[in-house]
C-alpha positions as CSV (number, residue, x, y, z in Angstrom):
1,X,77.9,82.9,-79.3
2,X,75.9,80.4,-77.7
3,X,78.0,79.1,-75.5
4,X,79.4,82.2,-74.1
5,X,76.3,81.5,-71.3
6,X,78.1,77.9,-70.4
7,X,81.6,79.1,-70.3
8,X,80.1,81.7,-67.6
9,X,78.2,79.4,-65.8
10,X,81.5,77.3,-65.4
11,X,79.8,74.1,-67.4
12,X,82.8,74.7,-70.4
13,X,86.3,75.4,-70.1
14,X,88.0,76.9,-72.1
15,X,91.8,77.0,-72.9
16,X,93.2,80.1,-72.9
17,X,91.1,82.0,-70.6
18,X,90.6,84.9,-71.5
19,X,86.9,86.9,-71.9
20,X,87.4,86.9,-76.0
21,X,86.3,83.6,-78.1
22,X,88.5,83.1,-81.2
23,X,88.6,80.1,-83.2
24,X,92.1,78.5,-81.8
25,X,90.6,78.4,-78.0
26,X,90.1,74.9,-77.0
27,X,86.5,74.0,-75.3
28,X,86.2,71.1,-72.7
29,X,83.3,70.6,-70.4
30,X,84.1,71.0,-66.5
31,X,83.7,67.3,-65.4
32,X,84.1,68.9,-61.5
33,X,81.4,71.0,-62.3
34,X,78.8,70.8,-59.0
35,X,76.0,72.9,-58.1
36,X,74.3,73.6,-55.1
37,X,71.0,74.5,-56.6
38,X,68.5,72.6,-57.9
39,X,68.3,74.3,-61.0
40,X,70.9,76.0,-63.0
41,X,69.3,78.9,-65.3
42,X,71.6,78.6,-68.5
43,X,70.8,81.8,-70.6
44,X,71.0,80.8,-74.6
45,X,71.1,83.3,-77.3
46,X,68.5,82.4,-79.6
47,X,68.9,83.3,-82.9
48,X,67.2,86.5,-84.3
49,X,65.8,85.2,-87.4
50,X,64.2,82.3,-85.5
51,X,62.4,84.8,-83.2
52,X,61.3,87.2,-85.9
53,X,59.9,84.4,-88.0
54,X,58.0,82.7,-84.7
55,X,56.5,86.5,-83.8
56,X,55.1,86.9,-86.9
57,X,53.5,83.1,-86.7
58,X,51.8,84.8,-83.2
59,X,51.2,87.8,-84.4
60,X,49.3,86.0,-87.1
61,X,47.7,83.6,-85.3
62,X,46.6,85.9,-82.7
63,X,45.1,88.2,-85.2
64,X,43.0,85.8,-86.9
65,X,41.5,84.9,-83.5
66,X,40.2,88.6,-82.6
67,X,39.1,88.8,-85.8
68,X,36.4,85.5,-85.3
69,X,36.0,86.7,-81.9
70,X,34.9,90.4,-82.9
71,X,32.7,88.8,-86.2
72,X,30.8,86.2,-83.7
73,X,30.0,89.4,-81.1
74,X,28.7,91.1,-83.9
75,X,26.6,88.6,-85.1
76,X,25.4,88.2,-81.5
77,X,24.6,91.7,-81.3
78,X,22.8,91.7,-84.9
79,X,21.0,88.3,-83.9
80,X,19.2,90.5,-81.0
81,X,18.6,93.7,-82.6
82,X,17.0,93.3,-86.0
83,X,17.6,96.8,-86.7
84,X,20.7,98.5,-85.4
85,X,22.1,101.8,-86.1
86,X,25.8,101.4,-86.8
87,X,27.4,103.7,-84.1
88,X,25.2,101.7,-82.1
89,X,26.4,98.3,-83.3
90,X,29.7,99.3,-82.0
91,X,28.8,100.6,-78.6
92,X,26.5,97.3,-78.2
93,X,29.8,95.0,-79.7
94,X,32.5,96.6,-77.3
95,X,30.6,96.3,-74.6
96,X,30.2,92.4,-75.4
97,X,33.7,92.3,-76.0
């Protein structure tokens, strides 16, 4: 599946040459193969598991930060205001967020 993008793109040839990819098709790369531009965008197919697994690192990640960053603006918002009403402990922290 990945190289499905190069065959495309003209990089790989392959022998016989037809659109399906079977297991007896013979690959070679296109040693005439010349491009005008300066850079050749080569789509690869990445594999899902590797994306899934990577998103939830981000997801993570990027969870833990708003979480700090929400704790510190409430502190901040504590710090100034000895006594706060709750409802007004959020209106004072969203607007410092």
């Amino acid at each position: 599946m990945h190289l499905i993008p190069l065959i495309k793109c003209k990089i790989l040839s392959k022998q016989p040459a037809q659109n399906s990819l079977n297991l007896d098709d013979k690959l070679s790369v296109n040693m005439d193969y010349k491009s005008n531009l300066v850079r050749n965008k080569v789509s690869v197919l990445v594999s899902k598991l590797v994306k899934d697994t990577n998103n939830e690192k981000i997801h993570s990640k990027v969870e833990d930060d708003r979480r700090f960053t929400i704790d510190a603006s409430i502190m901040k918002v504590m710090k100034s205001r000895r006594k706060i009403e709750y409802q007004q402990l959020i209106i004072e922290t969203t607007k410092l967020l």
